[in-house]
N, CA, C and O of each residue as an XYZ file, in Angstrom:
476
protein
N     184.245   -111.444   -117.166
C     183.714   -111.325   -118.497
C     184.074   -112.553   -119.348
O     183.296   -113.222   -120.027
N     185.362   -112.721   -119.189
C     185.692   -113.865   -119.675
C     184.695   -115.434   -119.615
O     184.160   -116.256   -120.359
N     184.917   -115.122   -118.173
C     184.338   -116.408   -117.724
C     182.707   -116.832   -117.808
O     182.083   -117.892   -117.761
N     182.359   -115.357   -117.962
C     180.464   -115.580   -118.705
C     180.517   -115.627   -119.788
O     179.336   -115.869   -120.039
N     181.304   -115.555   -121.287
C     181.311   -115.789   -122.356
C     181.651   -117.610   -122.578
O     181.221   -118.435   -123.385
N     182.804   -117.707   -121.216
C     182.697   -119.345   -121.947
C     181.727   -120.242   -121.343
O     181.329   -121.360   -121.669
N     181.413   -119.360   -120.252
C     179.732   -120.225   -119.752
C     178.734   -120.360   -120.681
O     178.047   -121.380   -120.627
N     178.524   -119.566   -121.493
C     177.578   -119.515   -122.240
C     177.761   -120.279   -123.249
O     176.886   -121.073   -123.593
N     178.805   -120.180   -123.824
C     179.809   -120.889   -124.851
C     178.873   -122.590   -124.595
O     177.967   -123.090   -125.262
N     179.627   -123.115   -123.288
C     179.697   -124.210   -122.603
C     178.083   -124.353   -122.258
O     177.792   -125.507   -121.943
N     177.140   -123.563   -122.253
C     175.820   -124.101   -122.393
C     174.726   -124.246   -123.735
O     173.775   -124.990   -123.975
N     175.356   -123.195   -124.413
C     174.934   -123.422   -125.783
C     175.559   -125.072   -126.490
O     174.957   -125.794   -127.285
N     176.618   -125.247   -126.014
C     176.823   -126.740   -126.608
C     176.278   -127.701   -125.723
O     175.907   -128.780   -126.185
N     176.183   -127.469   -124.568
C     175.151   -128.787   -124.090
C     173.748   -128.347   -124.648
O     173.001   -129.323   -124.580
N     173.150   -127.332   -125.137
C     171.623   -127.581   -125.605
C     171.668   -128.239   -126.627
O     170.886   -129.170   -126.816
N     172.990   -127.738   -127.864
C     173.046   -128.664   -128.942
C     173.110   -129.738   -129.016
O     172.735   -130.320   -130.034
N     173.734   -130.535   -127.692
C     173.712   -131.430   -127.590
C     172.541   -132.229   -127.329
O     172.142   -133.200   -127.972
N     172.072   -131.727   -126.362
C     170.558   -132.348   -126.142
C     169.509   -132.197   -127.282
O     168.440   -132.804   -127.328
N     169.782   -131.663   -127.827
C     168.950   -131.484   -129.109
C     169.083   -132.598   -130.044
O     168.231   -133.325   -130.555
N     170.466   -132.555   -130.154
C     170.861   -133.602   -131.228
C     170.373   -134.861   -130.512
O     169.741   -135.604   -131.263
N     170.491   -135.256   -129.360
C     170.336   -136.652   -128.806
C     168.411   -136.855   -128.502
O     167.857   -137.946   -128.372
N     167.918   -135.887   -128.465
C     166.299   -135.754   -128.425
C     165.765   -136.545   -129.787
O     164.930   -137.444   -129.894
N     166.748   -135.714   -131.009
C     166.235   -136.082   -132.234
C     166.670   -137.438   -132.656
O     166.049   -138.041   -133.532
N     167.663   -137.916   -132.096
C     167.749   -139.370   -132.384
C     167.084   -140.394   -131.642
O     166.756   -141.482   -132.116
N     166.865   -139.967   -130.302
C     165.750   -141.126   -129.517
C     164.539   -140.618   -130.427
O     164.025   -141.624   -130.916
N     164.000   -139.685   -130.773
C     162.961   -139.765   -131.407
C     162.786   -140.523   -132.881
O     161.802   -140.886   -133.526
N     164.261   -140.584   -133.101
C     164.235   -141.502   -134.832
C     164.576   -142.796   -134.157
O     164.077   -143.679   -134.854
N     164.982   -143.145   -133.477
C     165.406   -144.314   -132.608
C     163.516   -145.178   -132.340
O     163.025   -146.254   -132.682
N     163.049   -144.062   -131.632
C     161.441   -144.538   -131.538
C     160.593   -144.804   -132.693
O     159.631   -145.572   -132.676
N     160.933   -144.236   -133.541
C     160.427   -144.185   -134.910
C     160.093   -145.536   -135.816
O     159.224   -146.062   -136.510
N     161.894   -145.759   -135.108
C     162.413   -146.982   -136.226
C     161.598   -148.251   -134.979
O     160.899   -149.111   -135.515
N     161.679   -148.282   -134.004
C     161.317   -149.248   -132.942
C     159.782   -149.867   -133.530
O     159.587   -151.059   -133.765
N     158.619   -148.620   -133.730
C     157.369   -148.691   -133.956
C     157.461   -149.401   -135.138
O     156.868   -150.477   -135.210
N     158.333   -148.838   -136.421
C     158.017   -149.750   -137.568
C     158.227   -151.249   -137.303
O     157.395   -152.132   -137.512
N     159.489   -151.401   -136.801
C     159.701   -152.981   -136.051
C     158.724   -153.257   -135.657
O     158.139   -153.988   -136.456
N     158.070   -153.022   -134.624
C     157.083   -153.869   -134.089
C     155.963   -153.893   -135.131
O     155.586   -155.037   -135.384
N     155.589   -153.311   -135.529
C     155.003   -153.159   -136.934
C     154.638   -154.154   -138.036
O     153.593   -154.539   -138.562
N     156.237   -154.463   -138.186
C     156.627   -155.291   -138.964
C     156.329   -156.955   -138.292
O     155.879   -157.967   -138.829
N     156.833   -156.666   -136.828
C     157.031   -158.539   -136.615
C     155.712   -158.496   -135.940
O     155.680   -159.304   -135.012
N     154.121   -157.527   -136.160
C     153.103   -157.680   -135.828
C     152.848   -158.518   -137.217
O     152.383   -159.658   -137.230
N     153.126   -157.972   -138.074
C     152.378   -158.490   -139.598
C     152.885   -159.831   -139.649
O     152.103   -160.776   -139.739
N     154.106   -159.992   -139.601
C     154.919   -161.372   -139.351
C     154.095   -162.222   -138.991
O     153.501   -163.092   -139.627
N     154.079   -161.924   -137.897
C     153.205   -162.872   -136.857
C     152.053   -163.247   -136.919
O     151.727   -164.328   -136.428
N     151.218   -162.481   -137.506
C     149.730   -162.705   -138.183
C     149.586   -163.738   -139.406
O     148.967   -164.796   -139.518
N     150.517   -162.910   -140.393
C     150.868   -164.185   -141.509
C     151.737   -165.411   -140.948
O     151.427   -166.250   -141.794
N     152.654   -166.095   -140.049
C     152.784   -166.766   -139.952
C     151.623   -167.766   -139.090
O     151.410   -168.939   -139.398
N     151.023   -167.136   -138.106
C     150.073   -167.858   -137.639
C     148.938   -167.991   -138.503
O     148.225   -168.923   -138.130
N     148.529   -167.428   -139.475
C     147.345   -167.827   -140.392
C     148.339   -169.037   -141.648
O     147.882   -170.169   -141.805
N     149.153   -168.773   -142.131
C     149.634   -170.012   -142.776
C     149.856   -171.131   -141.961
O     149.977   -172.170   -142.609
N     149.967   -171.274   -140.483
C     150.228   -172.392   -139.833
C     148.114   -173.192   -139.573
O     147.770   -174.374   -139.577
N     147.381   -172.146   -139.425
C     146.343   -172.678   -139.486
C     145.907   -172.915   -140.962
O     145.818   -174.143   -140.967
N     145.711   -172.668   -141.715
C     145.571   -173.024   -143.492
C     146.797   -174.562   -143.292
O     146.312   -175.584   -143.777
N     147.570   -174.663   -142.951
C     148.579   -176.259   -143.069
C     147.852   -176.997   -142.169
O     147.466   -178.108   -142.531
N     147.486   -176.445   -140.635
C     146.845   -177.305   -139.870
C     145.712   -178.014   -140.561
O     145.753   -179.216   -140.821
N     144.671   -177.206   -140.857
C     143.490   -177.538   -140.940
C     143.376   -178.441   -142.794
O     142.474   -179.251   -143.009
N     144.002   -178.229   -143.444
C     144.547   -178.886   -144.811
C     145.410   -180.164   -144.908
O     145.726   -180.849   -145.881
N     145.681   -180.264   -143.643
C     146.588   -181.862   -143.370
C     146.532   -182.541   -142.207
O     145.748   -182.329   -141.281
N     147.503   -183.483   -142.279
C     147.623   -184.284   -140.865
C     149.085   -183.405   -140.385
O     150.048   -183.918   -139.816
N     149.003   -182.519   -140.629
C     150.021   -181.719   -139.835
C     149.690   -181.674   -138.458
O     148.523   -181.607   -138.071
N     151.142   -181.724   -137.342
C     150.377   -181.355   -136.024
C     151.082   -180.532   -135.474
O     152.155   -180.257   -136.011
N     150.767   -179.991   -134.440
C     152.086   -178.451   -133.924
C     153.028   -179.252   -133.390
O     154.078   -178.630   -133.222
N     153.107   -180.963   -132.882
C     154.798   -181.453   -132.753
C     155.329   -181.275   -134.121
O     156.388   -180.648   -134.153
N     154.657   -181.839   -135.761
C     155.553   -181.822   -136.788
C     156.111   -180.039   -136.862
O     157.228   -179.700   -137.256
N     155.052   -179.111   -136.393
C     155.923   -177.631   -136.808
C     156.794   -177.607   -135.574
O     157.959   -177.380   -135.900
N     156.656   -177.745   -134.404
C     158.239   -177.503   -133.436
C     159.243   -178.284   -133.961
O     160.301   -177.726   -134.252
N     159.082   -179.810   -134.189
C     159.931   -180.546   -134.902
C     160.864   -179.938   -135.885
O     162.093   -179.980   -135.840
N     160.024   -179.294   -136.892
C     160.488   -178.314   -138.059
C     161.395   -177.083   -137.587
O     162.513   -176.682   -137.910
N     160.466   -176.681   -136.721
C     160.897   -175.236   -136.060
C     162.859   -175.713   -135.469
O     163.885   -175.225   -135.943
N     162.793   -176.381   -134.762
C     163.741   -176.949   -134.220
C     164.896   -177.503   -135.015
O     166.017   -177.294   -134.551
N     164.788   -178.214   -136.203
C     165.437   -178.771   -137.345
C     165.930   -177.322   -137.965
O     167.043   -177.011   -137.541
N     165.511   -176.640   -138.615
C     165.567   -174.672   -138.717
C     167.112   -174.051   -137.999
O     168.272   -173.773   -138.300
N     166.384   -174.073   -137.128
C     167.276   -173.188   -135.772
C     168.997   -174.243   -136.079
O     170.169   -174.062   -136.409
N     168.197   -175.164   -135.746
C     169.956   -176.146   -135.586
C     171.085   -176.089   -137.014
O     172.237   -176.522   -137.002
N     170.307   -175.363   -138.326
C     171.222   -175.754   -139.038
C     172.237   -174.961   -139.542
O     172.587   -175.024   -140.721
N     172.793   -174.128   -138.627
C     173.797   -173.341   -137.750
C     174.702   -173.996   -137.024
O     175.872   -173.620   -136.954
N     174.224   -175.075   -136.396
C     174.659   -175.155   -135.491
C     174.409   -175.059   -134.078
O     174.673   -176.047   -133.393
N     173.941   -174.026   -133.532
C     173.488   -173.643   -132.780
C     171.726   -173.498   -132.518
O     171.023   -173.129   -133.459
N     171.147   -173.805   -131.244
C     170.040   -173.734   -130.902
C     169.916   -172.614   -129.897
O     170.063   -172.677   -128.677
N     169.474   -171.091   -131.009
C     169.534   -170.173   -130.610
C     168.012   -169.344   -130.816
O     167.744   -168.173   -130.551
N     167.214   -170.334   -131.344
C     165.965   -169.610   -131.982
C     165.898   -168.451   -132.646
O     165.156   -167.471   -132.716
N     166.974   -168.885   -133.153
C     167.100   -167.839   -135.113
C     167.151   -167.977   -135.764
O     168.005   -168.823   -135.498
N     167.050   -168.063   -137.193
C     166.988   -168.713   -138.696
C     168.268   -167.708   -138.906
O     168.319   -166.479   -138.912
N     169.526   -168.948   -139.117
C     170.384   -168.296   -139.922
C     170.509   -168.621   -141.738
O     170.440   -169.701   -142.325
N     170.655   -167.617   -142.135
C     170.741   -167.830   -143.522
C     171.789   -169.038   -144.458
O     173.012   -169.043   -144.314
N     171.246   -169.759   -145.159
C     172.087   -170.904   -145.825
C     172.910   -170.224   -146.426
O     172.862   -169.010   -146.625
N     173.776   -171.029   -146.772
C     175.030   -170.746   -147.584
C     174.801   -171.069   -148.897
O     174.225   -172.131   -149.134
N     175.034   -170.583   -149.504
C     174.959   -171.213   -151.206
C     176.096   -171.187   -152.251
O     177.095   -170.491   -152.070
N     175.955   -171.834   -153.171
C     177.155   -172.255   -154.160
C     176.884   -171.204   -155.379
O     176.012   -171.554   -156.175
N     177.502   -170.015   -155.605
C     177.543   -169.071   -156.726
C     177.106   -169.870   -158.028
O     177.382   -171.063   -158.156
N     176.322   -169.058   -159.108
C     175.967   -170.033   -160.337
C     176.862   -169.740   -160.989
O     176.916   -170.423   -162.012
N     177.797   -168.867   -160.875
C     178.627   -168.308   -162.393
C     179.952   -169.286   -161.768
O     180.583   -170.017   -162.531
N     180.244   -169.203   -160.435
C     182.021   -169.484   -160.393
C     181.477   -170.742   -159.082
O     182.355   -171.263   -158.394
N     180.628   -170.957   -158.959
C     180.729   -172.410   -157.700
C     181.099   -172.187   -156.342
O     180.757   -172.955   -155.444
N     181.751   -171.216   -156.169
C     182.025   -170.397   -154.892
C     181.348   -170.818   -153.769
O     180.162   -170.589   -154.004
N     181.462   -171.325   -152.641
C     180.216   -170.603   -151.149
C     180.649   -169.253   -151.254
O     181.760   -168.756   -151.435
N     179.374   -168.718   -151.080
C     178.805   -167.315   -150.822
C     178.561   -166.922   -149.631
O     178.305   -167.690   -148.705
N     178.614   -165.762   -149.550
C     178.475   -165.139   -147.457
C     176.940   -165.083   -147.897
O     176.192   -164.885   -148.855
N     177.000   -165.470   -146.195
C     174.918   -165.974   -145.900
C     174.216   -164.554   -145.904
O     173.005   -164.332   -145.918
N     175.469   -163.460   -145.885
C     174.682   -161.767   -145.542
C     174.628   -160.961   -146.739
O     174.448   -159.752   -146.592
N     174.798   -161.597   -148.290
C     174.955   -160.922   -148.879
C     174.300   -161.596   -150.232
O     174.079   -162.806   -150.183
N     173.977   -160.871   -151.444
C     173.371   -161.130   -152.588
C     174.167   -161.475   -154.029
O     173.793   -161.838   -155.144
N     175.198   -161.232   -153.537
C     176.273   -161.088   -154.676
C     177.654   -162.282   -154.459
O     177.821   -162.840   -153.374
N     178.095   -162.408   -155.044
C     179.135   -163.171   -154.520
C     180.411   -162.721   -155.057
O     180.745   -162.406   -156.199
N     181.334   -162.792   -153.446
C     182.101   -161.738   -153.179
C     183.277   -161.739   -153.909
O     184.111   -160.833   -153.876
N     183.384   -163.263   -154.900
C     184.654   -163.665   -155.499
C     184.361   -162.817   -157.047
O     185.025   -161.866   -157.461
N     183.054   -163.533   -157.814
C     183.122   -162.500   -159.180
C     181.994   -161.664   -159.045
O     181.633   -161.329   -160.173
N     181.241   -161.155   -158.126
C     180.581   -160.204   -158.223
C     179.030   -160.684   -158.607
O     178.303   -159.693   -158.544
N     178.095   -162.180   -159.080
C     176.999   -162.617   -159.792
C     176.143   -162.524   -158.426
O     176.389   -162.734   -157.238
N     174.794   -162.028   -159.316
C     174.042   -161.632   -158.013
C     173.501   -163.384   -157.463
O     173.413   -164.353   -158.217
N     173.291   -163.377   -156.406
C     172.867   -164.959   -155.928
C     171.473   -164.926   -155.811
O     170.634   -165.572   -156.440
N     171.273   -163.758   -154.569
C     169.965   -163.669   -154.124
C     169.655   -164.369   -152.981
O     170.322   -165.403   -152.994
N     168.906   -164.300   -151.915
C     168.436   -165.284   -150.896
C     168.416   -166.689   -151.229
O     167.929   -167.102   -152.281
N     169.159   -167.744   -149.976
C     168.942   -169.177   -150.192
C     167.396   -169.393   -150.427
O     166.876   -170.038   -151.338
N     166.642   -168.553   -149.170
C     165.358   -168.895   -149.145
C     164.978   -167.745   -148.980
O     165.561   -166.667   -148.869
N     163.142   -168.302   -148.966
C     162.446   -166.993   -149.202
C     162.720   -165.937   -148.248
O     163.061   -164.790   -148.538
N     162.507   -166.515   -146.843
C     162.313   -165.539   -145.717
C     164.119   -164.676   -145.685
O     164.560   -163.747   -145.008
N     164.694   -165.487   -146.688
C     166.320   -164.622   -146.387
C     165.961   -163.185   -146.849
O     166.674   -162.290   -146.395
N     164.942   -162.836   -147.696
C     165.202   -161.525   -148.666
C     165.248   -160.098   -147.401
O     165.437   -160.590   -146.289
N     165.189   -159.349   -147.368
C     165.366   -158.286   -146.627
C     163.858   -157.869   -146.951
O     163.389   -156.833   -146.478
């Protein structure tokens, strides 16, 4: 008797469990779709502003890898990621962390170095 009460016990918490872990791959999938979502739109607007520069200049796709490449490196590293600049606080002169809007010494909002930094 014992031992069918904690069986049951012991299967009612693995359903909860699976339950709980169902509902997070499903918010897990959720969040995946908006991503792709997102770096679909990305990708559309960046390739239509690269044709509007093409076709408007003597731009050529070496000057955008050139660019692209100059980007990536100013990290340090050639990792094909845009890391965020550092910037000098307006209220106290500070460098500011590249992950954040505020600056961490008196609190003044900074805001993104650049555009694409904003969230």
């Amino acid at each position: 008797m014992f031992w069918e009460l904690y069986q049951q016990n012991q299967l009612r918490s693995a359903h909860s469990s699976a339950s709980r872990a169902q509902a997070s791959a499903q918010q897990t999938y959720r969040q995946i779709e908006r991503l792709e979502e997102k770096v679909d739109a990305l990708a559309l607007a960046c390739q239509s502003l690269w044709e509007i520069v093409r076709e408007s200049s003597d731009f050529s796709e070496d000057h955008l890898l050139a660019r692209m490449e100059q980007i990536d490196l100013r990290d340090g590293k050639a990792d094909g990621k845009m890391s965020p600049i550092g910037q000098s606080c307006p209220q106290c002169g500070r460098k500011t962390s590249r992950r954040r809007e505020h600056c961490i010494y008196c609190g003044q909002t900074t805001g993104p170095a650049e555009v694409f930094g904003r969230r």
